[in-house]
Steps between C-alpha positions, in 0.01 A plus 500: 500500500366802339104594512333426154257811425219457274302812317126551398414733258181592410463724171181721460591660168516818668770397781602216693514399865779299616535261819840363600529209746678201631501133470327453849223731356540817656439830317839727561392796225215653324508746219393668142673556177409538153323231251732222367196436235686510194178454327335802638867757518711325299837277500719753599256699775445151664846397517595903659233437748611157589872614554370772734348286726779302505719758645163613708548116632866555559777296333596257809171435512420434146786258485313301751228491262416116472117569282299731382145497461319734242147565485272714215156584513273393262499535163861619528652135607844412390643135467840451623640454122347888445633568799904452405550801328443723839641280706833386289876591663245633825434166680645229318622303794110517649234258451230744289168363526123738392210430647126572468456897659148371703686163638770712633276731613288234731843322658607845575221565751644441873314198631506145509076468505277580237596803348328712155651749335259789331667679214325856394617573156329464132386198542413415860655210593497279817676184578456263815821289677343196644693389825558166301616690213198529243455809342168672371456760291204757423529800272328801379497637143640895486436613802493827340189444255222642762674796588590569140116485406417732792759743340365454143138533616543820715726672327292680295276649777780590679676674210138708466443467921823522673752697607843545284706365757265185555487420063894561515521186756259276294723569234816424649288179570428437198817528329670319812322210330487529164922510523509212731667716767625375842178433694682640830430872321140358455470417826625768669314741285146282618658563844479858427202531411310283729656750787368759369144311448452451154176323437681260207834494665321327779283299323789357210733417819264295716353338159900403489531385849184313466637297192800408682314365812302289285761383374634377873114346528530256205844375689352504870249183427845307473639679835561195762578716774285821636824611548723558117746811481394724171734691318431816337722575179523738180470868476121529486487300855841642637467884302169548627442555884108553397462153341771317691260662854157371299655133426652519834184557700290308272738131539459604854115457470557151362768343623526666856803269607727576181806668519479762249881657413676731211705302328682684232821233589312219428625419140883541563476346822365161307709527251789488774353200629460300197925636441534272828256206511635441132872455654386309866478149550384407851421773804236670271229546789788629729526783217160562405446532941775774436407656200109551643678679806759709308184638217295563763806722669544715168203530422450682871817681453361690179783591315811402260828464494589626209398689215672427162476795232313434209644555190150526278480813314153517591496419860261649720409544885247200480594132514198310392 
């Protein structure tokens, strides 16, 4: 009998990551194409996008598709009824389910124990997996707000104090946020900066880090095992070696045993699993043993499959 495939795809508005596995839960292919959020590009961008990672996926495989899982991040959640136009004539013999972008996000981490996933991006959030299945929750306001007051308050001595070069990158700052811009650029810019040791550079990214490790604090009261893997998600976290070092070094201070891991899969790779456990009756700790195992492989391999092309006319290098 032929192998059922199932598909998670995790949408963050600027791109989407895509995992592709089996019914006995292992992962066979990772990769990236462009947003299917019709909401954010549009009907006919989403549906462009959607195709090309079908034929990224490959046609004998897609036709093995049994369900698809689709996840959005916040404030950018589809149900499945808004979901039909995209997905109409694509996968209409496939079980189409959405799911919440933070709950994917937590399944997707590779372990069976207690496992929290941090997620660096406007609004801090983290969320704790409970080896008995209770989830936890803690979240920041914009992240962004302290640095952004830093800018505001020192712009004006540096426009008077500093360099040309040094008020050109405060501005870029600056209007980084005031557009809403990928945060990756943001990120990589504090990056930048903080190399070169620039007093507020420094100062804005560990104020960031620090946020998000509080953030880990509130959740570690309710940890029931010295022992929990934490995942580290979103572009400030995964764009910026600076902060993801601080937060790194900092959860190492306080939870010495933790296994602390990049987890930029973490999303699609839940949304996969919910595609399965949705469709299996019986056997589902014999999957979840082989799931665990297979994660924990890609995410030690480090790279996709695939790439699908995006067809958004304003792509860009970043994939937030």
């Amino acid at each position: 009998m032929e192998t059922r495939l199932f598909l998670g795809i995790a949408d963050t508005n600027y791109c989407t990551f895509v995992v592709v596995g089996d019914s006995s839960g292992e992962i066979l292919s990772t990769g990236r194409g462009g947003s299917v959020n019709h909401r954010y590009w549009g009907v006919k961008t989403a549906r462009s996008n959607l195709k090309r990672i079908i034929e990224a996926v490959g046609q004998e495989s897609w036709s093995r598709i049994a369900g698809v899982c689709f996840t959005y991040k916040k404030g950018h959640q589809l149900t499945q009824e808004e979901l039909l136009p995209v997905v109409a004539g694509l996968v209409d013999d496939t079980v189409v389910q959405v799911e919440d972008y933070a709950t994917s996000g937590a399944l997707g981490l590779h372990s069976p124990k207690e496992r929290l996933l941090l997620m660096g991006s406007q609004v801090g959030l983290a969320v704790l997996q409970s080896e008995g299945g209770q989830q936890h929750r803690a979240q920041l306001g914009e992240i962004l707000n302290a640095p952004g007051r830093r800018i505001d308050a020192q712009l004006a001595s540096w426009a008077r104090w500093g360099t040309s070069a040094e008020l050109a990158d405060f501005l870029k700052i600056q209007e980084l946020q005031e557009n809403g811009q990928c945060l990756s650029e943001l990120a990589e810019l504090l990056d930048r900066l903080s190399r070169q040791g620039n007093p507020w550079a420094l100062a804005a990214a560990s104020d960031i880090a620090l946020d998000l490790v509080r953030l880990v604090t509130r959740l570690g009261k309710r940890f029931s095992r010295p022992d929990p893997v934490i995942g580290l998600y979103g572009p400030l976290l995964l764009g910026s070696e600076f902060i993801r070092q601080r937060v790194q070094y900092l959860l190492g201070l306080l939870f010495p045993q933790a296994e602390v891991v990049r987890a930029p899969l973490a999303p699609a790779k839940g949304a996969y699993l919910s595609s399965l456990l949705t469709r299996k009756s019986g056997a589902e700790q014999e999957v979840l043993t082989t799931f665990y195992n297979s994660a924990r492989s890609v995410m030690q391999r480090g790279w996709l499959d695939f790439v699908a092309e995006s067809s958004s006319s304003t792509d860009r290098r970043y994939c937030c």
